[in-house]
N, C-alpha and C positions, 0 to 999 in steps of 0.2 A: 853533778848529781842529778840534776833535772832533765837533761838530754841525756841520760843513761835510763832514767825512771820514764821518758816519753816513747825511746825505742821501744824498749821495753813492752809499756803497756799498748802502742802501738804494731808491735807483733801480736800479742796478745791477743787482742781486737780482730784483728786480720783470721788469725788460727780459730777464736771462734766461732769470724763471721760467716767461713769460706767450709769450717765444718758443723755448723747449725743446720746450714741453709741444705730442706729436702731436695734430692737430685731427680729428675726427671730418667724414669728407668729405659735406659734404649732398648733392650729387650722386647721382643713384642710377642706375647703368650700366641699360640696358635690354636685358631679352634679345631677341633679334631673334626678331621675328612670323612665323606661318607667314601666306603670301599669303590674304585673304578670295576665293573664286573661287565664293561659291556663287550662284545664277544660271543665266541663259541667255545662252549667249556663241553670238553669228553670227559664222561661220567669215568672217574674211577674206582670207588669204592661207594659200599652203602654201609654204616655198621647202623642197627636197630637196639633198643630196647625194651621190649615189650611188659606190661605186669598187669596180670588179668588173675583175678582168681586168689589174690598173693602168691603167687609164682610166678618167678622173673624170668623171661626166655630173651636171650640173648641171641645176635643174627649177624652175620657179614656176607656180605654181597660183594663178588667182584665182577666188572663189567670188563667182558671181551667183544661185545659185538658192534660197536661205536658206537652204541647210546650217546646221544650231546644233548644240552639244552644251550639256545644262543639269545642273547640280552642285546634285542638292541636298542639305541638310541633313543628312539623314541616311548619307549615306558610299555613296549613291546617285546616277546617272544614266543620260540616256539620251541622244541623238543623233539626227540622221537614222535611221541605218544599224545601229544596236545600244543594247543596253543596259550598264552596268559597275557598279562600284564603284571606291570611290576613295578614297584617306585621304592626307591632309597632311600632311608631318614635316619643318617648317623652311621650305626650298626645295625639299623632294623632295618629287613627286607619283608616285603610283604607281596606274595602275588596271588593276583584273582586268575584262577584255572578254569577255562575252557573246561568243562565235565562232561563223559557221553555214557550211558549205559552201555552193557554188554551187547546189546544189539545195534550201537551205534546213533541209537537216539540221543536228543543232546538232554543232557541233565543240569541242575541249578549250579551256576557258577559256586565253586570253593575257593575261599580266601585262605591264605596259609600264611601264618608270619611268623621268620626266622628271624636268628641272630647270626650276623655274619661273623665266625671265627678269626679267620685267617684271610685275606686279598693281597694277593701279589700278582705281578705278572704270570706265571703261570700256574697261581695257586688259590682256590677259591673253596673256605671250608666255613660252611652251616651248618647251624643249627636249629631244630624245632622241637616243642612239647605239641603233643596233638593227644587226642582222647576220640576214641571212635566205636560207635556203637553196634555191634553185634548182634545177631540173631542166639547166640547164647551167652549173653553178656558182654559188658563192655569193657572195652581192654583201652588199657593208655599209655605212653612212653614216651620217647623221644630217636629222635634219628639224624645221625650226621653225612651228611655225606662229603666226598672229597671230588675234582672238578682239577683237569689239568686243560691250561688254556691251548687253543693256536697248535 
């Protein structure tokens, strides 16, 4: 009776000790990546939407003439139309724009900061809120654009 009551509580023992004891989880969480966007992205699409006035004007732009903007490596690029800088943090994109007046004068650097949608290999979609001030009031919205790489 004793070596049946010893197995016993000696399984017992065992089954509690081996399912007590916390397990060390191999699993390793991964921290989320900032999007790769360096490259030259041709401008495909712009959609806008504007609300000035309370009236909402809605906008799509489609790009045939090879508008690109190119990101490179070094926290550098340029575009059609300008030069910038740029740095990635997560999802946020933020670039300082190169600005010139209509006569080509250079005007006070603007900062602009997106959120990045979408990054794949040949797929790169922003977004921004922006607010901009008019000579007959000021209008505000936001604009996506769409960006097909290579």
């Amino acid at each position: 009776m004793f070596k049946k009551f010893a197995t016993v509580a000696t399984v017992l023992f065992f089954s509690v000790y081996f399912t007590a004891c916390k397990k060390e989880s191999s699993t390793k969480v991964e921290e989320p990546q900032a999007p790769v966007i360096t490259g030259k992205w041709r401008y495909l699409t712009s959609l806008r939407k504007q609300y000035s006035g309370g009236q909402t004007k809605d906008s799509t732009y489609i790009f045939v003439g090879g508008e690109y903007v190119q990101f490179n490596t070094d926290g550098t690029g340029i575009g059609n139309y300008t030069t910038f800088n740029y740095k990635v943090d997560g999802k946020k994109l933020t670039f300082v724009v190169d600005a010139y007046f209509a006569d080509g004068t250079p005007a006070p650097k603007q900062t602009v900061t997106c959120e990045v949608q979408d990054a794949g290999a040949n797929k790169l979609i922003f977004y921004y809120d922006y607010t901009e001030k008019l000579a007959d009031g000021t209008k505000t919205g936001h604009e996506i654009y769409d960006y097909l790489s290579r």
